[in-house]
C-alpha positions as CSV (number, residue, x, y, z in Angstrom):
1,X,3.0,-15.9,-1.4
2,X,1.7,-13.5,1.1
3,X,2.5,-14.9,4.2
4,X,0.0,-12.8,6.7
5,X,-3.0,-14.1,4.2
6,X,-2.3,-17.4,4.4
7,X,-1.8,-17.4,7.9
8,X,-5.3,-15.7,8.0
9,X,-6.8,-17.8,5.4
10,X,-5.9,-21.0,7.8
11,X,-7.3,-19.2,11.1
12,X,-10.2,-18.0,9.6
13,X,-10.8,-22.3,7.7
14,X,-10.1,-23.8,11.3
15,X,-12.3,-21.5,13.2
16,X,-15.1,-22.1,10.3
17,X,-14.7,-25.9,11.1
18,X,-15.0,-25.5,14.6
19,X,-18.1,-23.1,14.1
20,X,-20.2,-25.9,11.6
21,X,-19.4,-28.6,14.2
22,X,-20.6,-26.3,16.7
23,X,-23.4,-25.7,14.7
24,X,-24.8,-28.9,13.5
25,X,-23.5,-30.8,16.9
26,X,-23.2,-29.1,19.9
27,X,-26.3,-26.0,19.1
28,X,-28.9,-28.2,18.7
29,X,-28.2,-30.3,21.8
30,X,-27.9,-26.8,24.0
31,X,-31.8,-26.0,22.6
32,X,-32.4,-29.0,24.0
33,X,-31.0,-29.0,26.9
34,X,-32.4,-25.0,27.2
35,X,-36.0,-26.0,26.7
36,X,-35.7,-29.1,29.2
37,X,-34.8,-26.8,31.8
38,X,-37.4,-24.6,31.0
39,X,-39.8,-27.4,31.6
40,X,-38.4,-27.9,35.1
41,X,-38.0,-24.3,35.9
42,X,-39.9,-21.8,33.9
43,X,-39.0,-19.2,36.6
44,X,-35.4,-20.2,35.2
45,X,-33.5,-16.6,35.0
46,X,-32.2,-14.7,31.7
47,X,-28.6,-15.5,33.0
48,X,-29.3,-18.8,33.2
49,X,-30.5,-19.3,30.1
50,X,-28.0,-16.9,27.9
51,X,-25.4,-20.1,29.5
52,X,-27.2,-22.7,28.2
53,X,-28.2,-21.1,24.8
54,X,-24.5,-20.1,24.1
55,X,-22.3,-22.6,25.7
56,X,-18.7,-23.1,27.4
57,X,-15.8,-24.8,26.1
58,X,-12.9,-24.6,23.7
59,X,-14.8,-25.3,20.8
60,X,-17.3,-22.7,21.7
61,X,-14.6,-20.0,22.5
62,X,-12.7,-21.0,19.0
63,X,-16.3,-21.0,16.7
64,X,-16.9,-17.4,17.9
65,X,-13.7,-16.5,16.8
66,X,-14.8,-17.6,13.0
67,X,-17.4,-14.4,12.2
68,X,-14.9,-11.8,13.3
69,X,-12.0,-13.3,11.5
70,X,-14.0,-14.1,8.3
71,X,-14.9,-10.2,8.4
72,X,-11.4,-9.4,8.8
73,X,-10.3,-11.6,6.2
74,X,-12.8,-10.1,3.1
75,X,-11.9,-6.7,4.4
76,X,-8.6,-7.0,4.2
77,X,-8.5,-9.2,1.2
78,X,-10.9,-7.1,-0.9
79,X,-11.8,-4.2,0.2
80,X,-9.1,-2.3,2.6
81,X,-5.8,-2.5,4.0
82,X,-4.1,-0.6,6.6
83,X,-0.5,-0.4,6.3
84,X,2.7,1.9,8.3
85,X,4.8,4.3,6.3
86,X,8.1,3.4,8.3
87,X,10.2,6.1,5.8
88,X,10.4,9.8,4.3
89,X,11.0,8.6,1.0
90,X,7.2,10.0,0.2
91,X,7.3,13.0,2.0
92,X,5.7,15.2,1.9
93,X,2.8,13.4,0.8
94,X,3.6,10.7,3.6
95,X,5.7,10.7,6.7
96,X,6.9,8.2,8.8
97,X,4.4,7.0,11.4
98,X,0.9,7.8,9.0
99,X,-1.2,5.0,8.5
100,X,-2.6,4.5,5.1
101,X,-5.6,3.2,3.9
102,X,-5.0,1.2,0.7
103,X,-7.7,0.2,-1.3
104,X,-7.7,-3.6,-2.7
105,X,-10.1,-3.0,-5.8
106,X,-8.4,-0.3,-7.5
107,X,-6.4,-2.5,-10.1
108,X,-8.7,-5.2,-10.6
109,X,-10.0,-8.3,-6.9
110,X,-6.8,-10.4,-6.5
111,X,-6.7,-14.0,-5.1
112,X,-5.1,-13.0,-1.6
113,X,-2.6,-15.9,-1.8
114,X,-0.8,-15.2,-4.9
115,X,-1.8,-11.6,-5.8
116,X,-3.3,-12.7,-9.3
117,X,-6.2,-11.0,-10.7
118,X,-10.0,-12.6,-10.9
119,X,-11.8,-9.6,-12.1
120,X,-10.4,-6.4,-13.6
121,X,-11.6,-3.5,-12.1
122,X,-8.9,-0.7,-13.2
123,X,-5.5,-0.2,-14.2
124,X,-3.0,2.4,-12.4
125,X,-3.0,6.2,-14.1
126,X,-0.3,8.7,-13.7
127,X,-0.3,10.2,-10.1
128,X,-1.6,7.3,-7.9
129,X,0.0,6.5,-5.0
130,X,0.5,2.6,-5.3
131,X,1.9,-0.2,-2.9
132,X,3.4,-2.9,-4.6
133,X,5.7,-5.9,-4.0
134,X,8.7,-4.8,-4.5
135,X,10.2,-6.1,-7.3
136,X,13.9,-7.4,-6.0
137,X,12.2,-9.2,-2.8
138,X,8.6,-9.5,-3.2
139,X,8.1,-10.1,0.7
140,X,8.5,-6.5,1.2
141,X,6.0,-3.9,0.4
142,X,7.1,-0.4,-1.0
143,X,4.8,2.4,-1.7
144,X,5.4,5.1,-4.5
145,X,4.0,7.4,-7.1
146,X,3.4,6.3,-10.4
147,X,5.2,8.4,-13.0
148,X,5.0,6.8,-16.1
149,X,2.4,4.2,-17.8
150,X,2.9,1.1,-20.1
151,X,4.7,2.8,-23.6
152,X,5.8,6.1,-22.0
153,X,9.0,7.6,-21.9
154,X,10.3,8.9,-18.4
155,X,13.3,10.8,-19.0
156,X,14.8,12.3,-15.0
157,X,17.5,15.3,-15.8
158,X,18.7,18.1,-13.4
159,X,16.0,16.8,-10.5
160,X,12.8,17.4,-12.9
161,X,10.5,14.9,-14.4
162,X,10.2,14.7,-18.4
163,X,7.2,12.1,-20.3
164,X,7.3,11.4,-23.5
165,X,3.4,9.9,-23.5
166,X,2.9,6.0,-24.7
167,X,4.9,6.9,-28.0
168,X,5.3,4.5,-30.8
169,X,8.5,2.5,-29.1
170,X,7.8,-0.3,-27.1
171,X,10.2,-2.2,-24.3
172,X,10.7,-5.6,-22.6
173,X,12.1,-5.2,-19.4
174,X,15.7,-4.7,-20.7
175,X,15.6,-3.4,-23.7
176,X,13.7,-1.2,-26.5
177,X,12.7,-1.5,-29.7
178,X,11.0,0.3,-32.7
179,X,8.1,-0.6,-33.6
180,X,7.7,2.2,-36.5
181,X,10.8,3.9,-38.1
182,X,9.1,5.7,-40.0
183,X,7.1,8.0,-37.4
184,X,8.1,9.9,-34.7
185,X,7.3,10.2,-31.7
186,X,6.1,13.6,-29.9
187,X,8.8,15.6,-28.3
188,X,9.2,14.6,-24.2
189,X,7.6,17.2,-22.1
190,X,8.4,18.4,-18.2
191,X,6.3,17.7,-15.9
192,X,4.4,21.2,-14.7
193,X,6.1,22.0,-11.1
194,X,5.5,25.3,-8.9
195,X,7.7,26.2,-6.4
196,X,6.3,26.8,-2.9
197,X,8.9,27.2,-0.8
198,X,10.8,25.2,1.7
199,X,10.4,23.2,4.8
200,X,12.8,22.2,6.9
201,X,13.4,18.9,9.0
202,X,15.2,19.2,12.0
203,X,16.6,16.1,14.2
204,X,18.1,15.8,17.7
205,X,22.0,16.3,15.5
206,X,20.8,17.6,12.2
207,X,18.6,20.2,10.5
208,X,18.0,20.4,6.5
209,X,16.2,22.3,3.5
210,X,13.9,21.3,1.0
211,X,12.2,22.8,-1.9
212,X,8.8,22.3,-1.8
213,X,7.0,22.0,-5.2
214,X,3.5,21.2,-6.6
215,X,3.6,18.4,-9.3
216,X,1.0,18.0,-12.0
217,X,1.2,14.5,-13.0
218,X,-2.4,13.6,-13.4
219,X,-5.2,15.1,-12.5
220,X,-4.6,16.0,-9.0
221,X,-1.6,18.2,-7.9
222,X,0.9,16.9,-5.5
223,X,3.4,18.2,-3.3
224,X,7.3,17.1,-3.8
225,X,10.7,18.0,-2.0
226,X,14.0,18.0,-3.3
227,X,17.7,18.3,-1.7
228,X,19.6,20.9,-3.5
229,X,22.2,19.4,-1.2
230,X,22.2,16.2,-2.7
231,X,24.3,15.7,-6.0
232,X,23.4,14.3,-9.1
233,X,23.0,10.1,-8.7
234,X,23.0,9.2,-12.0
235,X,25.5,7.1,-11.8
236,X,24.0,4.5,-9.7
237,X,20.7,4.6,-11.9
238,X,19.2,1.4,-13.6
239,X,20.8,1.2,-17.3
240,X,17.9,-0.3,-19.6
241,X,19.2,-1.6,-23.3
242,X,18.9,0.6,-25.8
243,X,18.5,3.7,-23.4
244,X,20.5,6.5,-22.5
245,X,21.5,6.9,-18.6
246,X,18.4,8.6,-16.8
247,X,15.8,7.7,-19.6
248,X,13.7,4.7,-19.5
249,X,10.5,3.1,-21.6
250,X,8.5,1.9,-19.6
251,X,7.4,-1.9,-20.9
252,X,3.9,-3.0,-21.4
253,X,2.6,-4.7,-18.1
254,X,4.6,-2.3,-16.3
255,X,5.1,0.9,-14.3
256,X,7.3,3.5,-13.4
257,X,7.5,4.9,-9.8
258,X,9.0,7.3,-7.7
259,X,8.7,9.1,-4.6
260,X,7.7,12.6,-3.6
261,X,10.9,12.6,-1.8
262,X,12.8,12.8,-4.8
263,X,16.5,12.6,-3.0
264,X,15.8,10.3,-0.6
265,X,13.7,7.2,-2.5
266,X,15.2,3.9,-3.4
267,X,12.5,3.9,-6.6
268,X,12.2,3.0,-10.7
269,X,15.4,5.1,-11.0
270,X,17.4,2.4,-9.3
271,X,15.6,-0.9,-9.6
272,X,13.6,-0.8,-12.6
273,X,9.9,-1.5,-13.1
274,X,7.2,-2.6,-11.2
275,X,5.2,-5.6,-12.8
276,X,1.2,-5.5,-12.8
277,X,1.1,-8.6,-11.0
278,X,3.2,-6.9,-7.7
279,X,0.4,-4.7,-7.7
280,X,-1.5,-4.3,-4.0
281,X,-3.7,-1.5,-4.4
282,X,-3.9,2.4,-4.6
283,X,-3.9,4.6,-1.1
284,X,-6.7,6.4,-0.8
285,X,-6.4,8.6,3.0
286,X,-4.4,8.8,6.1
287,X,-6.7,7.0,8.9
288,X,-4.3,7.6,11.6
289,X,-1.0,9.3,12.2
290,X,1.4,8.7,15.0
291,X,4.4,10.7,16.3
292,X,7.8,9.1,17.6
293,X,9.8,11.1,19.8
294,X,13.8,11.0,19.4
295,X,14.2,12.5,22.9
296,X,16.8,10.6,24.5
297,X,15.6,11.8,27.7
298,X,12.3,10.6,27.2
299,X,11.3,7.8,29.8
300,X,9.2,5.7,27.4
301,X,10.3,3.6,25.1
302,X,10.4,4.4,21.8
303,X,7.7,1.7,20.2
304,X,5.0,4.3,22.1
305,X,3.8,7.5,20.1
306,X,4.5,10.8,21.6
307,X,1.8,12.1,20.0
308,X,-1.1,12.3,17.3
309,X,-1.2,14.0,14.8
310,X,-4.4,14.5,13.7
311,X,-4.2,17.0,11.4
312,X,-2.9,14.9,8.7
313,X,-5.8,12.7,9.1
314,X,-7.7,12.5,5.6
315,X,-7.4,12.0,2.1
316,X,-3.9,12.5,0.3
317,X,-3.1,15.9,-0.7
């Protein structure tokens, strides 16, 4: 249950009752009361008049909440939603303080409440930047790439990305099984990287290197950093039945994720796979951007941006 929706689904009901009552009560004796004083005193200024057409009162002041809320609501609910990246697991895509724009239709309009799909509209491909419930505590929302679709294989060695595509092996969530012996399936391929370069992130005690590479997953390229610092983690990766360490088949009504920040994402590597149903929608731009200073000197506190960036304004690279 998404607790924000509900809460907005009850605002936006109790303000809509106070608005009919308003309008089938309260309006039509205002009219009358407008055009009786009209009668008395046509000279009766605009002022005046705007009082006695509109109203005073709690339940005026709660009805004309009800339009604005409503809007909010279907926006939100159907069409966008705004949400904070609060980490650098997706950088470089993403950094902590953008504000994404996600939309709701992508993968198919979902009753607000429980996240079902009504209509179908689309289903996730390879490359789309998704927010999800996460799967291990569904009142937190993650954001990652998807990597592999329902039947593929994603196999992660030596920090590179390999796909076997929607081969002729299927999964539950646990385990794998053939589903014809007598075929096989097409050799696992890597994904297409090109280095271009490194960045570095520096901190008020710190300083570090990534390589900086451009991904081909779908059809649009995407930039991804790695550690070369960081060893392997393979170790602490999810085990599926039937798999080896570091490969997994992605089940039907399923997806695999990860983020662009390859060493430094909690993602389908360690938790396993996102359901369809945890679905939220695909992020489609940056609307806003906002910097957060580390200074310790600084004298305001540190909920208040430094700066904006707007240059990472826009659509995902």
């Amino acid at each position: 249950m998404n607790t924000f929706s509900l809460i907005l689904v009850i605002a936006t009901v109790v303000t809509g009752l106070f608005y009919v009552y308003d309008v089938i009560k309260q309006r039509p004796q205002r009219k009358a009361n407008l055009k009786r004083a009209l009668e008395q005193c046509p000279t009766l200024g605009k002022r005046e008049q705007r009082e006695l057409r509109e109203g005073s009162g709690v339940v005026v002041q709660i009805a004309g909440l009800f339009p604005i809320l409503l809007i909010v609501f279907l926006f939100r609910a159907f069409i966008y939603e705004p949400f904070r990246i609060p980490s650098g697991s997706m950088e470089p895509t993403l950094v902590a303080g953008d504000f994404i724009a996600v939309s709701k239709w992508s993968y198919g309009i979902r009753n607000p409440l429980t996240n079902s799909v009504m209509i179908e509209t689309g289903k996730p491909e390879r490359g789309d930047v998704v927010v999800f419930k996460y799967p291990e505590d569904p009142s937190i929302d993650y954001i990652k790439r998807v990597v592999g679709l329902p039947g593929d294989e994603v196999i992660f060695a030596n920090k590179r990305v390999y796909l076997r595509k929607a081969c002729n092996v299927t999964a539950t969530p646990t385990a794998i099984e053939s589903t014809d012996s007598n075929s096989a399936c097409d050799s696992p391929e890597a994904v297409k990287l090109e280095e271009l370069g490194t960045i570095t992130h520096e901190g008020g005690t710190y300083s570090e290197s990534y390589l900086v590479f451009k991904e081909l997953l779908g059809n649009q390229p995407h930039r991804i950093q790695i550690n070369p610092r960081v060893p392997d983690l393979s170790q602490y990766y999810y085990r599926q039945q039937g798999a080896m360490r570091g490969s997994w088949v992605v089940p039907e009504g399923h997806y695999f994720v990860m983020g662009d920040n390859r060493d430094n994402s909690k993602d389908s590597r360690f938790w396993g796979f996102v359901p369809e149903e945890n679905l939220v929608g695909r992020t489609v731009g940056v609307w806003l951007s906002l910097e957060f200073s580390n200074d310790p000197d600084r004298l305001l506190p540190d909920f208040i941006p430094s700066a904006i960036r707007f240059e990472r304004m826009g659509g995902l690279e």
